[in-house]
N, C-alpha and C positions, 0 to 999 in steps of 0.2 A: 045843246045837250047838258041837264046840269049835271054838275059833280065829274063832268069828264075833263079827263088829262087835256090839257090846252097845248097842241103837236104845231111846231114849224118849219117845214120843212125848204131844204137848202136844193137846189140841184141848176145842173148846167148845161144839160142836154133833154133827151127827147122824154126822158118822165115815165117809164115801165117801171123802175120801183115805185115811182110817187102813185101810179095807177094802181098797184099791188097794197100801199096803204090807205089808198079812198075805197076800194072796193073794200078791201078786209074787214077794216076799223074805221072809216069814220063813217062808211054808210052801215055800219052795221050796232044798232043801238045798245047792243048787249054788251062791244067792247070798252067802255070806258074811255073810248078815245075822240078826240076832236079836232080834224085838224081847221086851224085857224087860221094860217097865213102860207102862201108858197111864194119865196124867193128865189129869183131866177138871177143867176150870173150876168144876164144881159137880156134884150129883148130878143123877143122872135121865138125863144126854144117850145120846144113841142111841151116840155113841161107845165109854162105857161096857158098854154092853148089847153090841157087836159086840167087847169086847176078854175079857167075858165068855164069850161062846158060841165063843170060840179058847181058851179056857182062859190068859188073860195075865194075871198081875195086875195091879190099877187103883189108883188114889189119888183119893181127892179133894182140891184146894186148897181151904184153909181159907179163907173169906170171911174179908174185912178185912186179910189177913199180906200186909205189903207187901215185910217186908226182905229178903226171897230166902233167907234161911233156912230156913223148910222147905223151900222146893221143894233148898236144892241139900244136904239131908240124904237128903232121896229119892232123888235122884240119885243119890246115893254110896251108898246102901242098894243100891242095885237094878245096881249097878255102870256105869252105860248113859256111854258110850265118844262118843256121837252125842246128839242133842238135834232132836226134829224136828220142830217147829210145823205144824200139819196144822188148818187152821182155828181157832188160838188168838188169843182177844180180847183179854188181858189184857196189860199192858208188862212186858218181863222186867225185871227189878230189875238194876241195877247191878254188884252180886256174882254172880249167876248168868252175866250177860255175860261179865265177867272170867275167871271159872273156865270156862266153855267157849268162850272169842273160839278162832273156828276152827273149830270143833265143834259149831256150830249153827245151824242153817236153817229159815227159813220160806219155805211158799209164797204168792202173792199172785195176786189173780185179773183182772191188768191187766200192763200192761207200764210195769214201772215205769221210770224215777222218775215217769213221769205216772199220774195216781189214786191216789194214795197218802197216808198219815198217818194223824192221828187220824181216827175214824169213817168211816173209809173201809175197811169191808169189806162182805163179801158181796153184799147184794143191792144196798147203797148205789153201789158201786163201779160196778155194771151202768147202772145207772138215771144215774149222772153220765158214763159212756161215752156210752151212747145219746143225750143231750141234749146232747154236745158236740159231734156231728155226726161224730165220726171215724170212718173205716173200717175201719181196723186195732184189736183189741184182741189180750188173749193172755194167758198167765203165766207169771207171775216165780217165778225159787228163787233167794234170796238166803240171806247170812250175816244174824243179829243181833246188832244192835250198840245201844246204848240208846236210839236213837230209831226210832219206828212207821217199817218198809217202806224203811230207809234204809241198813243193809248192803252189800256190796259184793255185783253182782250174778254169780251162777253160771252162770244158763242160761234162756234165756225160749224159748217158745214161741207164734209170731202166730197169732192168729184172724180171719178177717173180720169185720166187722159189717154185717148183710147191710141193704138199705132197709128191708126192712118188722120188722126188728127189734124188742123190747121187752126189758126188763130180763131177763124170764125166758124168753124164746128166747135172749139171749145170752148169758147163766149156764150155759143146758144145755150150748151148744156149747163152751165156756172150760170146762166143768167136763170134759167127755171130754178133755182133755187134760193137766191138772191130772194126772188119774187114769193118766196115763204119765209125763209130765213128771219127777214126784218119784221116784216109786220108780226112774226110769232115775238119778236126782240120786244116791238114797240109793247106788244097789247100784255106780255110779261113784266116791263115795266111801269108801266099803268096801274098793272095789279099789285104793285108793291115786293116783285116775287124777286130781285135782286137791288143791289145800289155799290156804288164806288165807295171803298172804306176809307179813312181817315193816311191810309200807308198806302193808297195808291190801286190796292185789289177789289176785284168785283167778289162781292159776300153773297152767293146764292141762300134763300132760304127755305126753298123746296124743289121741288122738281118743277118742269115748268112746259114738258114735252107730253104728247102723248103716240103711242102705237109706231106707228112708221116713220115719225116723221123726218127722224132723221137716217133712213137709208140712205145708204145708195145710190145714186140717179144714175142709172145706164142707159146708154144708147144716145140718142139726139133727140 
């Protein structure tokens, strides 16, 4: 795809966001976007398996490499422009923050700064919403920056949390949203439509939504 943003994306589990940005943006040639490399925490994930059956190449991060050296020799192999944590467990190192501060986003399955840090994801995340009694949950697309879920924040999306809720009625509902959320983040990006300012803030420079899309999401 020429002149498209060059995406790389990070994940450590079964791959419904990363499927959410192959279908949106990289198979769809209007969006400017390309993904180039998917990096899997380890082998075997379903992530893998879905970056396979699109034809993208895959990596796997070496257990134990903490210095961010591989991962940002990858990176520069694969040329990728964007950096997109898509269910990734692992802390970015230091050096990889630095060479892409700006350039790199994760999603979170809460509205943060509340639920967030260490061992706070996935299902953990749900099960400490539901037992905090709140009503509101949602997610977050932040920047990373070297601490877990602490970036400056891009763009959240709220969810209810309905009474008779459970971890995994609230996961389903926050995860259809997720599944727009980013890919609207990535292909807004692409288009030049925000960037991380020099003091830390995300500088919007137009609107970047249209009609519904950020309702709402009721029911399951």
């Amino acid at each position: 795809m020429p002149d498209s943003l060059a995406v790389a994306v990070l994940a450590s589990g079964s791959g419904t966001n990363l499927q959410a940005i192959i279908e949106q943006l990289h198979e769809d040639p209007g969006s400017g976007v390309e993904v180039v490399r998917i990096i899997g925490s380890r082998a075997g994930i379903g992530a893998l398996a879905r970056a396979e059956r699109h034809h993208i190449l895959t990596a796997v991060h070496p257990a134990g490499t903490q210095s961010g050296d591989w991962l940002l020799g990858e990176l520069d192999a694969c040329g990728a422009r964007l950096v997109v944590l898509a269910g990734w467990l692992k802390l970015i190192s230091p050096a990889v923050v630095r060479a892409f501060r700006g350039r790199m986003f994760n999603i979170h399955p809460a509205l943060l700064p509340s639920f967030g840090g260490p061992g706070m994801y996935g299902r953990h995340v749900h099960e400490a919403v539901v037992a905090s009694g709140v009503r509101v949950s949602g997610a977050t697309v932040h920047f990373v920056d070297e601490v877990y879920d602490n970036g400056a924040i891009i763009a959240q999306w709220p969810v209810p949390v309905m009474e008779e809720d459970d971890a995994e009625a609230l996961a389903a509902r926050v995860l259809k949203v997720e599944h727009r959320l980013l890919p609207a983040v990535v292909r807004a990006y692409a288009a030049g439509t925000f960037e991380l300012s020099d003091s830390g803030h995300v500088e919007w420079k137009g609107a970047w939504f249209e009609g519904e899309a950020f309702s709402i999401v009721r029911g399951s």
